[in-house]
C-alpha positions as CSV (number, residue, x, y, z in Angstrom):
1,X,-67.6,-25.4,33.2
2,X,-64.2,-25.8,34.8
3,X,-65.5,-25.6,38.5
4,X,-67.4,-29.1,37.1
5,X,-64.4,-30.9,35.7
6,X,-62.2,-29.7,39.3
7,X,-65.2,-31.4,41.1
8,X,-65.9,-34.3,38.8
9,X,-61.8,-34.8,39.0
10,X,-61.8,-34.4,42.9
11,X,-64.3,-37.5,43.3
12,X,-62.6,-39.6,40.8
13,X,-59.2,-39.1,42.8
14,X,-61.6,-39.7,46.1
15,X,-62.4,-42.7,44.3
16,X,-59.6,-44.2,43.0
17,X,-58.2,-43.8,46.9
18,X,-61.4,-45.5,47.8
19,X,-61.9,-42.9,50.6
20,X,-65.3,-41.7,49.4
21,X,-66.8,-41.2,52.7
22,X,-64.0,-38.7,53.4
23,X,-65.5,-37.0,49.9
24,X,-68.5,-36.6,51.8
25,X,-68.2,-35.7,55.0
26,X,-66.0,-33.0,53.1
27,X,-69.1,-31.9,51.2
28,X,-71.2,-31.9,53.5
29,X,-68.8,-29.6,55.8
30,X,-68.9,-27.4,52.8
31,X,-72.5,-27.4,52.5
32,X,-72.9,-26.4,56.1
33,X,-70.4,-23.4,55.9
34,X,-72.1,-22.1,52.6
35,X,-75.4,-22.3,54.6
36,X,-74.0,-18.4,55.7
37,X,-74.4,-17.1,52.5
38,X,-78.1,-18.7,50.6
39,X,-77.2,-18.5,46.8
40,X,-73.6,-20.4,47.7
41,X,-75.8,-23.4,49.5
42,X,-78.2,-23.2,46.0
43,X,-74.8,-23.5,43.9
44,X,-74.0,-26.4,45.6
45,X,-77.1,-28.3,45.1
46,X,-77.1,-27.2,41.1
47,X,-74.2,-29.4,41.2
48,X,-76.2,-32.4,41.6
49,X,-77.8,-31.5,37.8
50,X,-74.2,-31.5,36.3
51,X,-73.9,-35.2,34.0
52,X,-70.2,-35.5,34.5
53,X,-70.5,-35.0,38.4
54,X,-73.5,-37.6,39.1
55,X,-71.4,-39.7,36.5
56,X,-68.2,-39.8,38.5
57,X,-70.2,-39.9,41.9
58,X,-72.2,-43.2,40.1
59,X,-69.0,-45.0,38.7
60,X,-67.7,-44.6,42.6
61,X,-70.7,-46.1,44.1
62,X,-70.6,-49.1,41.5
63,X,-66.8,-49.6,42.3
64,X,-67.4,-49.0,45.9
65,X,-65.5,-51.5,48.1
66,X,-68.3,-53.6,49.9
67,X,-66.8,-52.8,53.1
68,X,-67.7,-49.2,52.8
69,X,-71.0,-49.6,51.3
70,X,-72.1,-49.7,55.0
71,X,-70.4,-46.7,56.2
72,X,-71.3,-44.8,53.6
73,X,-75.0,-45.7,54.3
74,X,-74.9,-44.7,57.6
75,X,-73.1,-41.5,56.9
76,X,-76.7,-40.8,54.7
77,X,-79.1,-42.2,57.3
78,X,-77.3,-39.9,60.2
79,X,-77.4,-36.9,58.2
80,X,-80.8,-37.0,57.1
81,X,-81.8,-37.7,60.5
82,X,-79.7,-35.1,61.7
83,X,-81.1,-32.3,59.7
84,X,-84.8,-33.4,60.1
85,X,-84.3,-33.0,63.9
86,X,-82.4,-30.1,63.7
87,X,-85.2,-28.5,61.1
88,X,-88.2,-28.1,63.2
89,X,-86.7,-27.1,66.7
90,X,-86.2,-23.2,66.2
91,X,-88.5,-20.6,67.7
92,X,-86.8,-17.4,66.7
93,X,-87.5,-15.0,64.5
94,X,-84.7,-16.6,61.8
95,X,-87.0,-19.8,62.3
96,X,-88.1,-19.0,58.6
97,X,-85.0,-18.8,57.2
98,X,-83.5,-21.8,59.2
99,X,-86.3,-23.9,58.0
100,X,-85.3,-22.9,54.7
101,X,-81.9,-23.8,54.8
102,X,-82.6,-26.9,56.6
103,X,-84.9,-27.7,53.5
104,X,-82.5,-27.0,51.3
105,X,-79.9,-29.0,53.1
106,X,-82.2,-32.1,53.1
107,X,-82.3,-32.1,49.7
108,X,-79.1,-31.7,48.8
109,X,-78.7,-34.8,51.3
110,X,-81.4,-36.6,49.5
111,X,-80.8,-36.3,46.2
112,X,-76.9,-37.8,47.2
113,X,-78.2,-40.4,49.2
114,X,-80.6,-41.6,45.9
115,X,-77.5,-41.2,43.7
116,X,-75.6,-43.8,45.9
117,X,-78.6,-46.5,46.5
118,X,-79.4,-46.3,42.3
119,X,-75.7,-47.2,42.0
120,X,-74.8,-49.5,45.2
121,X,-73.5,-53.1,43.4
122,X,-76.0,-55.7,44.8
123,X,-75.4,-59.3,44.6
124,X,-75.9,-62.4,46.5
125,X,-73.1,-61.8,48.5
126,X,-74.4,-58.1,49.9
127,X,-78.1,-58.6,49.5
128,X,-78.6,-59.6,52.6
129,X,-76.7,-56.7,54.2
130,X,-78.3,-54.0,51.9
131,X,-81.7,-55.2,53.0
132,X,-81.1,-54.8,56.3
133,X,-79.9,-51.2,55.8
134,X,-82.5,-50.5,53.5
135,X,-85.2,-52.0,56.3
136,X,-83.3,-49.7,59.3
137,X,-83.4,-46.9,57.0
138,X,-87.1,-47.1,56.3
139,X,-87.8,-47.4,60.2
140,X,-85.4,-44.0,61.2
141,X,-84.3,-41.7,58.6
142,X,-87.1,-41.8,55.9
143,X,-89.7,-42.1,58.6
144,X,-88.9,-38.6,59.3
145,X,-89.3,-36.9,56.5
């Protein structure tokens, strides 16, 4: 599919600029807005099954500068929190379908965040680091869902 390639091209350029926290603050921008419309928050997430797009977002992660490798883990960690909090505090009658979109949202979110902790380089030099984000992680985000 050519909408693949444009996206699977977008994130190499992203990561060839080494700017791919800007890729994803951009998707997830995208995600919210398509949030108006159901199917177009779906089609977003059916992106995550595409090989060539979890391809280029893995060879990213692996060639991630270790400077952003925290950045880009707290951009995760904030966003799941963000959406778990904002999930269950709606009373209206559209609680239903905000919960739903909210669901929808978190796994989007979670199935990105897994994509990027399978492919994070660890070594002696950042396994220190990564532990601790892992631990801080545990203890806020995934402690929520």
């Amino acid at each position: 599919c050519q909408a693949n390639e444009l996206l699977s091209s977008i994130i190499k350029i992203y990561r060839e600029l080494r700017q791919m926290k800007h890729f994803l603050s951009s998707t997830r921008k995208a995600f919210l807005v398509s949030k108006v419309c159901h199917r177009e928050s779906e089609s977003l997430q059916r992106v995550l099954s595409c090989g060539n797009i979890i391809e280029s977002l893995s060879t990213a992660y692996q060639i991630c500068p270790s400077g952003q490798i925290h950045e880009i883990w707290e951009f995760f960690d904030a966003w799941t929190l963000e959406i778990t909090r904002r999930g269950g505090t709606t009373n209206d009658d559209a609680a239903g379908s905000n919960e739903r979109d909210s669901s929808t949202e978190l796994s989007f979110c979670v199935q990105m965040f897994i994509i990027f902790i399978r492919n994070v380089r660890t070594n002696k030099q950042n396994s220190t680091e990564i532990r601790t984000f892992s631990e801080k992680t545990m203890a806020s985000s995934v402690a929520t869902l």
